[in-house]
Structure formats: C-alpha cells, structure tokens
N, C-alpha and C positions, 0 to 999 in steps of 0.2 A: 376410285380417286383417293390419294392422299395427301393430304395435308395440303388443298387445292390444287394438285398435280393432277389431269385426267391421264392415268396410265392407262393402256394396253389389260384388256382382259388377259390374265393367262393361262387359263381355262378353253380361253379359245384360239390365242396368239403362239406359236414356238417363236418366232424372232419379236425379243419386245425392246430392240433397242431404238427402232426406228422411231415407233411409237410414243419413248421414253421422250427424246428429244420433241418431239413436237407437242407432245404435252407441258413439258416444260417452259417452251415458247408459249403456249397459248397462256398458261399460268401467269407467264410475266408479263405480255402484254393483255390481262384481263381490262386494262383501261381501254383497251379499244370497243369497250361491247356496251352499248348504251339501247333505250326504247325498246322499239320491235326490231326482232332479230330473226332473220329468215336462214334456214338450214337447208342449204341447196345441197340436193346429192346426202339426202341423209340418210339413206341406208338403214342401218339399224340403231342408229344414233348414239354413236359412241362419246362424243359429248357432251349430249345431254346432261349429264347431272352438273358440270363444269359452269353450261352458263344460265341453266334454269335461276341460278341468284343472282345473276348479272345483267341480262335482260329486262325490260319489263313485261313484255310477253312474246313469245314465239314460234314460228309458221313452220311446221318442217317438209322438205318436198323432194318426193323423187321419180323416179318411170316407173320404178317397177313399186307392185306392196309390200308394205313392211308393217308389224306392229306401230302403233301409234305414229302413222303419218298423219299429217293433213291434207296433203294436198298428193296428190300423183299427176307429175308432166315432166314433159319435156324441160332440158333448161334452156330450150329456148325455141316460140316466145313464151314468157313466164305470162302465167295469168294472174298480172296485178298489174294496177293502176302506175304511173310512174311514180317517182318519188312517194313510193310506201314506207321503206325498211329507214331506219337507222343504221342499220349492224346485217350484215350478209356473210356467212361462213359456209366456205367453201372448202373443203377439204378433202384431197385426190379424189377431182371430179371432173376438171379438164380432160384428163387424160381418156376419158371413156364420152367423150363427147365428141360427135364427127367434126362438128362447126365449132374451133373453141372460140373464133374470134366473136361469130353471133352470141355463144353465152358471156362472155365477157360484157360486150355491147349492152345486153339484156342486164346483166347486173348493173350497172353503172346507170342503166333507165332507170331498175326500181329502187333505187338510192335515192335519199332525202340527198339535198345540198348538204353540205358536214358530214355524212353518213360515209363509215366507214367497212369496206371489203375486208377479212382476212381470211388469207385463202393461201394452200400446199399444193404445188404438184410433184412430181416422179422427175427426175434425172436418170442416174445410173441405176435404175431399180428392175426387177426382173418382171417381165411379163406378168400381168394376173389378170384374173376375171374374163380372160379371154374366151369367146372373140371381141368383145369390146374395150380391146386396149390400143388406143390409135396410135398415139404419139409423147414425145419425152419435150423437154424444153430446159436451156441452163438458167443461171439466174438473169441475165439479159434479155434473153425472152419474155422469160416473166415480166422484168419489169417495162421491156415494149410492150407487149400486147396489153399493158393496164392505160400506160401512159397514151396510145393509140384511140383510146375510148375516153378519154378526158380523166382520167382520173391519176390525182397526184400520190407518187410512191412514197410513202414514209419511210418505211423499213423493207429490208430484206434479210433474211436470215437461211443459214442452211444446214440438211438435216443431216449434222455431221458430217465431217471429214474423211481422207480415206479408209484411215482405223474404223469406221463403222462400217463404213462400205465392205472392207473384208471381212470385217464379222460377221454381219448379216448374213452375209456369204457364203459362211464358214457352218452359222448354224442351219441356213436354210437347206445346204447338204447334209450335216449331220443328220435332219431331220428324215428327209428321203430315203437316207440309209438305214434309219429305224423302221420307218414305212417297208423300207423292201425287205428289212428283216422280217418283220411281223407277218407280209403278208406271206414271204417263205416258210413259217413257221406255221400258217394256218390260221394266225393271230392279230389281226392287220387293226381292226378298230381297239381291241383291247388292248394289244400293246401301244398303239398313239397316244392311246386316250390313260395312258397307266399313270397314276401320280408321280410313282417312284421315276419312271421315264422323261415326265412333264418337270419332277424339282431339279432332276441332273441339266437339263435344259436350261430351267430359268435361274435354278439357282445364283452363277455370276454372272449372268445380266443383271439382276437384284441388288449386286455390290456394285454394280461401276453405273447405274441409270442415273443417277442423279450428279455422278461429273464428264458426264459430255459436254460437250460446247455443240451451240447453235448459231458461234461466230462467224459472217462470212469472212474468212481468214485466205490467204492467197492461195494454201491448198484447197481447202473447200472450194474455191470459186472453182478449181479446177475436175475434183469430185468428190460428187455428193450423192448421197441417195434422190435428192431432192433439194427443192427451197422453198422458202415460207414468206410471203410479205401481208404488209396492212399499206391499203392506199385511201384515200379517200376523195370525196366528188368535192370539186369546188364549191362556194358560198356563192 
C-alpha cells in the first residue's frame, strides 16, 4: 500500500494496471467503510491492510482456505444472522459464483439498514481462475442486479477505459511470450520470476498508475475491464 493506495503486489501481479485503478477507487471512497466489515470472497486478502484502520473489526470469508480466514462458505447462504455488517466488500467475486443473484440477495440480508456494499466485477477481462469463471456484466448490470435486491446505487465507477483495456492486453501477452521463452530455454520459473524481467514489466505501469481515471466516461461505459459501485440498504 502507498500512501493509502492498496496497490497490486508485484511480486506476484505482471498486469498492475487493473489493480492500480481500483485501488485508487477504494482509496477515495474510504468514507464508505464504517463498524464491522465483512470480506466476502477474500481469498488471500489483498486489502487487508487498506481497511483494517477503517473498520472497526472484520469477518473475512471464503470457500475455499486461505491464511487468516475466518470463516470458509459458500456466499450464499452466508452464515450470519441479518443485518450484522455495516460494510461488505466484495471484490471480483460475482463472477466466480454460479447463483450471482442469491449472493447479491445474501448481501443485502446481512447489511444493517445504512450499511453499505462496495463491490467490483469483470467486463471485458480475460478468463481466470477457471473453471470457475461463469459470467461478465456491464455497468447496467451491475447496478440492476443491486437495485433488484433493495439496495440503493451511489456510485458507479469503471476500471478504466479502452486505453487500459489494450494494455492489459498488451502486457498479459507480453507476459506469455516470456513464459514460452523461458520454458523454451529450460528456464520457465526463473526466468518469470527474474527481477530484471518483473522491473522491465512494471516498471511503466509504475509511471502512469496513479493517472488513470475510474471515470464512467461514455467510452468507458462502453469498455472496461470492469466496474466498481458502493450501494447501500435503506433506513
């Protein structure tokens, strides 16, 4: 993290542009993170450090183990009582969920009244994690399937424009082409894994992370890697 940005490891990320921008997003809207804060789909919890000062204490949960979870299940149905969370962060967790509308449904349960969702999924983004990658959604989507379950959209944002879209693009083959160099050469994890391979990579992602835009702008609406909202459950 810098300077309250959660950036993208890069030690373990080759494309950290995606990353960049939705860290930057979660940064500026830190006002939405209030009480207990539930980390749905947290994986190896790449936010943590981001909103452990923002929170006043929080659940982390997923299917599968991970170092410091709390809880392992399904997101849906969630094993908590309704209106528990203040704060629910969901990020790219739809997309690996068969039923998105039941986890949706299930967030919006275990929301206090006032308690706000913010939550990313996948657009124009390439396949991962598969075979559990079901489905894409634009930003209309997104903010149907929230408004669907009672809960009112604040914001929407998206994770960059087409300009990021092709770069992602751009590096996520570059990368492959090191992969098939290395493993042609005999050398497959140590060249990946080579510093000198990893700074030619990040190094200008590094200069341009911090002026992207997460504007939904009339390009962006049309593509994105993604988008990003905060909604919240009525009073």
């Amino acid at each position: 993290m810098v300077n309250g940005v959660p950036y993208s490891n890069r030690d373990t990320t080759l494309s950290l542009l995606p990353g960049a921008v939705v860290g930057r997003w979660l940064a500026d809207n830190a006002g939405a993170v209030s009480g207990l804060l539930l980390d749905l789909g947290a994986g190896n919890q790449p936010f943590k450090e981001w909103y452990l000062s923002l929170a006043d204490k929080c659940v982390s949960v997923d299917v599968a183990p991970a170092p410091g979870l709390d809880v392992l299940s399904m997101a849906a149905p969630l094993p908590f009582e309704s209106a528990t969370f203040d704060t629910v962060l969901c990020t790219s967790v739809l997309e690996h969920v068969h039923d998105a509308e039941a986890a949706v449904s299930e967030i919006a349960r275990v929301l206090k009244p006032g308690g706000r969702i913010i939550i990313t999924v996948p657009f124009l983004y390439p396949t991962h994690e598969a075979p559990y990658d079901f489905w894409r959604t634009t930003h209309l989507g997104l903010r149907s399937v929230l408004t669907r379950h009672g809960l009112e959209v604040e914001t929407v944002a998206a994770q960059g424009g087409p300009g990021l879209l092709v770069a992602h693009y751009m590096i996520a083959g570059f990368a492959q082409l090191v992969m098939l160099l290395g493993k042609r050469l005999g050398r497959f994890e140590s060249l990946v894994d080579n510093r000198a391979v990893r700074a030619v990579i990040a190094g200008p992602q590094d200069l341009v992370r911090t002026r992207l835009s997460y504007r939904l702008t009339r390009l962006s609406r049309a593509a994105s890697l993604g988008y990003m909202a905060i909604a919240s459950k009525p009073m």
